[in-house]
N, C-alpha and C positions, 0 to 999 in steps of 0.2 A: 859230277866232278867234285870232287875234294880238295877244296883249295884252302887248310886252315891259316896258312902264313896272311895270305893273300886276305883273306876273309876277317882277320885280325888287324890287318894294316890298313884296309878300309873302313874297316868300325872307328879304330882310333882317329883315323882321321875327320872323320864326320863327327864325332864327338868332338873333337877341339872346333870344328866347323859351329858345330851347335851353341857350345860354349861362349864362342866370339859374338856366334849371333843376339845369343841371351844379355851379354855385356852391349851390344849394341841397343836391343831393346830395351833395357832397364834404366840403362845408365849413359847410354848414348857415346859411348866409351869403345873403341876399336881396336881391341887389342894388338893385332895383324900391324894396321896402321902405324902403330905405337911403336913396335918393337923394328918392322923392316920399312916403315916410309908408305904415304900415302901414295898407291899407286906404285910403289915402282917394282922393277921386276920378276924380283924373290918375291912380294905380295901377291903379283898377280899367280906367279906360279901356284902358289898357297891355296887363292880361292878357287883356281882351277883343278887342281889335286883333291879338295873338299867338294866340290862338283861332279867329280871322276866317282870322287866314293861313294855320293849319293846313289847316283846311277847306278853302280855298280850294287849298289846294297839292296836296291829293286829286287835283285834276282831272289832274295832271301825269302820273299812272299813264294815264288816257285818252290824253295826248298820247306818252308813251312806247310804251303799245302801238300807236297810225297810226303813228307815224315805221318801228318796226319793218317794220311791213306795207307801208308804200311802198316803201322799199327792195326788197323782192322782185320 
């Protein structure tokens, strides 16, 4: 299945996910938190949608190993 809209809109989103998390690790800095409130419920929407995307980005390791094996 060829989902590139879908497959673009969960990368971005794991990216800003990654992002926030790096500003957390480095700098102990929340960006999410900062801009929509600690906790409340556009945040939580946020870390669940960056959640969504991870999981969903899984699938990428299926599409990397066919590409592999077609080319042979």
């Amino acid at each position: 299945m060829n989902n590139k809209c879908l497959d673009c809109v969960a990368l971005t989103i794991a990216i800003i996910g990654a992002v926030n998390w790096g500003l957390i690790g480095f700098f102990s800095f929340d960006l999410v938190a900062l801009i929509f409130g600690n906790m409340s419920w556009i945040s939580r929407i946020i870390y669940a949608a960056v959640g969504i995307s991870g999981l969903y980005l899984i699938t990428f390791y299926m599409y990397a190993g066919g590409m592999d094996k077609a080319r042979d």
